[in-house]
Structures are given as C-alpha cells and as structure tokens.
C-alpha positions in Angstrom: 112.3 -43.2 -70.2 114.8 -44.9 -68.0 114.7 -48.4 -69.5 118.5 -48.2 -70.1 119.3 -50.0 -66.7 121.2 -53.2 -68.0 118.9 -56.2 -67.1 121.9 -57.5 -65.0 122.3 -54.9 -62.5 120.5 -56.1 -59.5 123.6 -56.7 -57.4 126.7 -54.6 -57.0 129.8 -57.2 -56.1 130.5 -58.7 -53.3 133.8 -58.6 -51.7 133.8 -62.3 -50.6 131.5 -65.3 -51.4 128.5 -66.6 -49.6 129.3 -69.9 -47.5 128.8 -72.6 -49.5 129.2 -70.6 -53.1 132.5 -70.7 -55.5 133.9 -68.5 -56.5 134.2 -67.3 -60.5 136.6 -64.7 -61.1 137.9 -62.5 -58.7 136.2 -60.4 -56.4 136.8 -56.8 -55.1 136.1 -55.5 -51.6 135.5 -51.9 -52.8 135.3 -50.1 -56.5 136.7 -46.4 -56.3 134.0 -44.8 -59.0 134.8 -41.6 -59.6 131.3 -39.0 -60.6 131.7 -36.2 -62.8 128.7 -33.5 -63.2 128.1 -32.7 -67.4 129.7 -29.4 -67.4 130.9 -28.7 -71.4 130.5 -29.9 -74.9 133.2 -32.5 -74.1 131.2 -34.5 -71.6 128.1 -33.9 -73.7 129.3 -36.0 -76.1 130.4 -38.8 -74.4 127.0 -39.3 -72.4 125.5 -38.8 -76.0 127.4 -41.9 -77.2 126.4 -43.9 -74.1 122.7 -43.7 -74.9 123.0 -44.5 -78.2 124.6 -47.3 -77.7 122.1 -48.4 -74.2 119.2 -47.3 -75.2 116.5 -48.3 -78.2 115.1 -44.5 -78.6 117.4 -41.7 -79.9 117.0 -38.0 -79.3 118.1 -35.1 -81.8 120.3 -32.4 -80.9 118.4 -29.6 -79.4 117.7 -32.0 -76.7 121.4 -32.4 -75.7 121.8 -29.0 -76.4 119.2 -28.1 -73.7 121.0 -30.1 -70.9 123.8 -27.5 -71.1 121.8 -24.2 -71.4 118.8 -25.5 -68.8 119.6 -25.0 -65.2 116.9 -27.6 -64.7 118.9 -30.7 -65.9 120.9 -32.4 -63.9 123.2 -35.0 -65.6 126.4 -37.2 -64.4 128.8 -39.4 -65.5 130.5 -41.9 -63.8 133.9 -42.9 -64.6 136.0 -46.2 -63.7 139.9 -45.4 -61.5 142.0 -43.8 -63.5 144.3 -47.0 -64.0 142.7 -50.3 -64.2 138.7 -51.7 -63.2 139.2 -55.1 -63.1 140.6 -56.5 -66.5 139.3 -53.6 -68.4 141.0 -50.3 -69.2 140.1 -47.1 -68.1 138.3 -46.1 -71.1 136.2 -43.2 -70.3 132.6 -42.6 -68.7 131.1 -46.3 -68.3 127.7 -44.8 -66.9 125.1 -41.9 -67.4 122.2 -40.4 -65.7 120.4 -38.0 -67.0 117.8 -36.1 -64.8 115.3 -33.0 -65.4 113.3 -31.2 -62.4 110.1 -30.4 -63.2 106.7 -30.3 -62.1 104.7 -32.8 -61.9 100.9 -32.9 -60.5 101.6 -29.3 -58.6 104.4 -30.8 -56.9 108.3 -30.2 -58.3 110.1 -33.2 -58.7 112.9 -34.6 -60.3 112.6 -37.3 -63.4 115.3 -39.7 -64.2 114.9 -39.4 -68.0 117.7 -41.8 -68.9 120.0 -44.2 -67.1 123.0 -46.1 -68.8 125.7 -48.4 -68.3 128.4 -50.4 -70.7 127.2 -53.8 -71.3 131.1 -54.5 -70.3 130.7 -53.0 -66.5 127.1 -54.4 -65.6 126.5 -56.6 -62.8 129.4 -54.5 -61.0 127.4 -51.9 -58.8 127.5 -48.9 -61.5 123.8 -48.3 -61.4 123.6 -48.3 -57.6 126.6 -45.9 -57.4 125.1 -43.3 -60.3 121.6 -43.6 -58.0 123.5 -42.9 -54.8 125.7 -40.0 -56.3 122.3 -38.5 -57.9 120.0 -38.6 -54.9 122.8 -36.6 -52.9 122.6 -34.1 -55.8 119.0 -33.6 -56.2 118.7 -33.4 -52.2 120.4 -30.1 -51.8 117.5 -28.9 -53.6 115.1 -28.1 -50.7 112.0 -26.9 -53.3 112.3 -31.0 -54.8 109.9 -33.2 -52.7 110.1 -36.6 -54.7 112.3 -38.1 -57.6 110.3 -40.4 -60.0 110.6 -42.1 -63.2 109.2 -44.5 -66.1 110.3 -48.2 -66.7 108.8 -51.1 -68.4 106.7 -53.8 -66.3 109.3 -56.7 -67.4 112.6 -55.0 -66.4 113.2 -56.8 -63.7 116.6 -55.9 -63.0 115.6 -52.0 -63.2 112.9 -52.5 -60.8 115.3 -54.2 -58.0 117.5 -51.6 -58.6 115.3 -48.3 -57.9 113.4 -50.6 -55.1 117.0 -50.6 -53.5 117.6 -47.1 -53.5 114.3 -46.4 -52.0 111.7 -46.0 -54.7 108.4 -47.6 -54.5 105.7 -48.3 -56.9 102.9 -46.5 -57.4 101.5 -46.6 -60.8 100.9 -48.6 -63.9 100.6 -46.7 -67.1 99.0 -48.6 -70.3 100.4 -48.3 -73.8 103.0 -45.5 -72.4 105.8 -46.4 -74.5 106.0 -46.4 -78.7 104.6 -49.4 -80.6 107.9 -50.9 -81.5 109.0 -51.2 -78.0 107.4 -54.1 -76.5 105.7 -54.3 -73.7 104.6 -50.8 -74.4 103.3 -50.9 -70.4 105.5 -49.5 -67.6 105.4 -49.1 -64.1 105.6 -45.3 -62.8 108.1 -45.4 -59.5 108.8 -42.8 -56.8 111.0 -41.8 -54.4 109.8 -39.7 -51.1 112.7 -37.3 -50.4 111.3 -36.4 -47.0 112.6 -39.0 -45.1 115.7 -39.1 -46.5 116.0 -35.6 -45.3 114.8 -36.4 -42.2 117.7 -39.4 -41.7 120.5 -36.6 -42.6 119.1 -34.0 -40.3 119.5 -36.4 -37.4 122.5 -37.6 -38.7 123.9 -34.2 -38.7 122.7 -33.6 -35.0 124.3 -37.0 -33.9 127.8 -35.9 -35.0 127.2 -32.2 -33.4 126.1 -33.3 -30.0 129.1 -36.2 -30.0 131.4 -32.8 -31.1 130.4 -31.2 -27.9 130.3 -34.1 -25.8 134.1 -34.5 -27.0 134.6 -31.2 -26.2 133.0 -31.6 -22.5 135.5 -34.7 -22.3 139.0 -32.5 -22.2 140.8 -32.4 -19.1 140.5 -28.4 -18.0 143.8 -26.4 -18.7 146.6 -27.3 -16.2 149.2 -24.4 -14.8 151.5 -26.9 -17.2 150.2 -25.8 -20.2 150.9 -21.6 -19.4 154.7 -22.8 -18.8 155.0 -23.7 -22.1 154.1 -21.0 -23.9 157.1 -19.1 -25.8 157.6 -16.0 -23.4 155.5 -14.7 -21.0 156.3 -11.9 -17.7 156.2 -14.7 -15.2 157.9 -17.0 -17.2 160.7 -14.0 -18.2 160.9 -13.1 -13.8 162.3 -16.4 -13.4 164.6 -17.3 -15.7 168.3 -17.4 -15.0 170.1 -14.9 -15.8 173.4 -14.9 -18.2 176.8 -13.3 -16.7 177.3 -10.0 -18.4 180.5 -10.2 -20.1 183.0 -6.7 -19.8 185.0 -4.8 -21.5 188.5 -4.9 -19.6 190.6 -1.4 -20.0 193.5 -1.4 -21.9 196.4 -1.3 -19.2 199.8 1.0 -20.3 203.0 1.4 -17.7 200.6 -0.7 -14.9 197.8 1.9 -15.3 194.8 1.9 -16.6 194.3 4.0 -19.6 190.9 6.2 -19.7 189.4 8.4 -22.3 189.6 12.1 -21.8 188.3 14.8 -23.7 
C-alpha cells in the first residue's frame, strides 16, 4: 500500500515564478535533502512514527522487526539540512519509503510498500527526491527488472508523482483495499528498469570516450618538462660548479708547518 503520498505532492518548488504568476512566500533554487538507508533500531523507530502518523493502516511489530533482519527490504529516510528548511527546524526524518524485493509473476521486482511525508514538508519536492534516491538504490540490483506498486484510483497527486518518475499504468484491481478505506479500487503502476539501465550505460560510455578524447587533446611531452625534474645525469653534467674552498697551512717563522710522523 503506498497511499501515504500527501495529495499535494505533484510539484517539487520552483526556484522562480512563472511570468505572469506572484509570488506567495519565498522560493528556493535548490533543497539540500540529505538520504539515510534504515540501518538500526534507532531509525526503525522514527520511520515507524512517520507511518503512523501518514498512513490510515497500521502494522504490528514483527513487520518492522523484519525490515532489519530481511536482506530483501530496502527502506530510507530522508532528512531536511541540518540547520534550517525553510521556516521549519530541522526536526528529524520528514519522509519514508519503504520497499521489499520480491517476486512477482516469475519476474523479481521491487514493491514500494509504503511512502510518507510530514503534512508540514508537502508540496516541497520530498516525494520526488525519496523516488529518485530509491530508483538509484534498487538499480544496482541487476537480478530486479521492474519496480511496482499499489495506490488508490482517486489519488491524484500519487499518480502524477510515480507518472513523473517513470511509472506507467498498467492495471486496475477491484475491491483491493479493506472496507473502511474508501475507494477500496486502486490502480497497479510499474516501472521498466531496462531503460533506465540502458540511459546510464550510455551515459557512462559518453564520459569514458570524452576521458580519452581529453587525453588525445594534451600537447605531447616537450624537452621542457625533463628539465624540470629534481635531478637527473644530464641535468647534474651541466650544472655549475661551486669553488672548493681549502684548508690554508698554518704558517710558523715564514714556513709552512706540515705533519710528520
């Protein structure tokens, strides 16, 4: 169940105003999240507290329990700078995902099971930054093909927001949810990991070949460059050399004095 997506957070903000729009408020150019993988008991708590508070369905212990002893659960928090966000405090984790690979139809896959942000921090690009930060996770993963996941056919702002990051719809499942959540209908959404891949495997290329092309682009190695090494023979041959200094004999009676045995 991912129904947890605040119904406000179809757009992250925008650093500046369209033409012809005022302004309300002011606006920020970038918003320095921070992401933070559950690791310990510590952060298992405070993703606990964020679904209850986001979402209408609660879950008992052993399934909290399980998202620290199952390699298979993937879950992150994302936090707001460490000073200020905006006019609010930092005040801990202000989003949750929660995710669980599994198989699904002979295929593995990864479900979003749950999806949370602060009522206080919606409509400020949370969502779209815990989606971005959890696609790069799952994607190391070469055995996951897909990432899908359940929401209701009237969230609208949940919809836009997994349309975004490059889900698609592809089923519609009747009477899915429990009978005091209303509609009980939801649409089944999916997201094809394949081309993704495919972008960051020419991506990857591109910055190799313009690493050798930069590389081709050096001037070749001048007779300059050995001269300024710290020593070398050729270099030693020619230097100047310093005027030994002597040791003058003592002189007694207007002869020289020398050592004899």
């Amino acid at each position: 169940m991912t129904d947890a997506v605040p119904p406000s957070d179809e757009e992250p903000l925008s650093p500046t105003p369209r033409r012809g729009q005022k302004q309300h408020g002011q606006r920020h150019s970038k918003i320095n999240f921070r992401v933070k993988r559950v690791v310990d008991r510590a952060d298992l708590s405070a993703l606990r507290h964020l679904n209850e508070q986001g979402l209408p369905v609660r879950y008992d212990d052993a399934y909290y329990a399980e998202m620290l002893n199952n390699p298979h659960f993937d879950c992150l928090l994302l936090f707001a700078p460490s000073q200020s966000f905006f006019e609010y405090p930092a005040i801990g984790p202000i989003a949750g995902v929660v995710c669980r690979k599994e198989y699904h139809r002979q295929k593995r896959k990864a479900y979003i099971c749950t999806l949370v942000v602060r009522e206080q921090f919606r409509r400020k690009g949370c969502a779209t930054a815990l989606m971005r930060a959890l696609q790069q996770l799952v994607i190391k993963d070469p055995h996951v093909c897909a990432m899908y996941l359940h929401t209701q056919v009237n969230n609208r702002a949940a919809i836009a927001l997994y349309l975004k990051c490059g889900f698609q719809i592809t089923e519609t499942l009747h009477n899915y949810y429990e009978r005091h959540i209303v509609p009980r209908d939801c649409f089944v959404l999916e997201n094809d990991l394949k081309p993704m891949r495919r972008r960051l495997k020419k991506q990857r290329q591109k910055r190799k070949q313009q690493a050798k092309e930069q590389v081709h682009s050096l001037p070749p190695s001048s007779p300059l460059s050995s001269s300024l090494s710290p020593w070398s023979p050729s270099s030693a041959a020619t230097k100047p050399q310093l005027p030994t200094a002597t040791l003058a004999e003592p002189v007694l009676n207007g002869h020289p004095t020398t050592a004899r045995s």
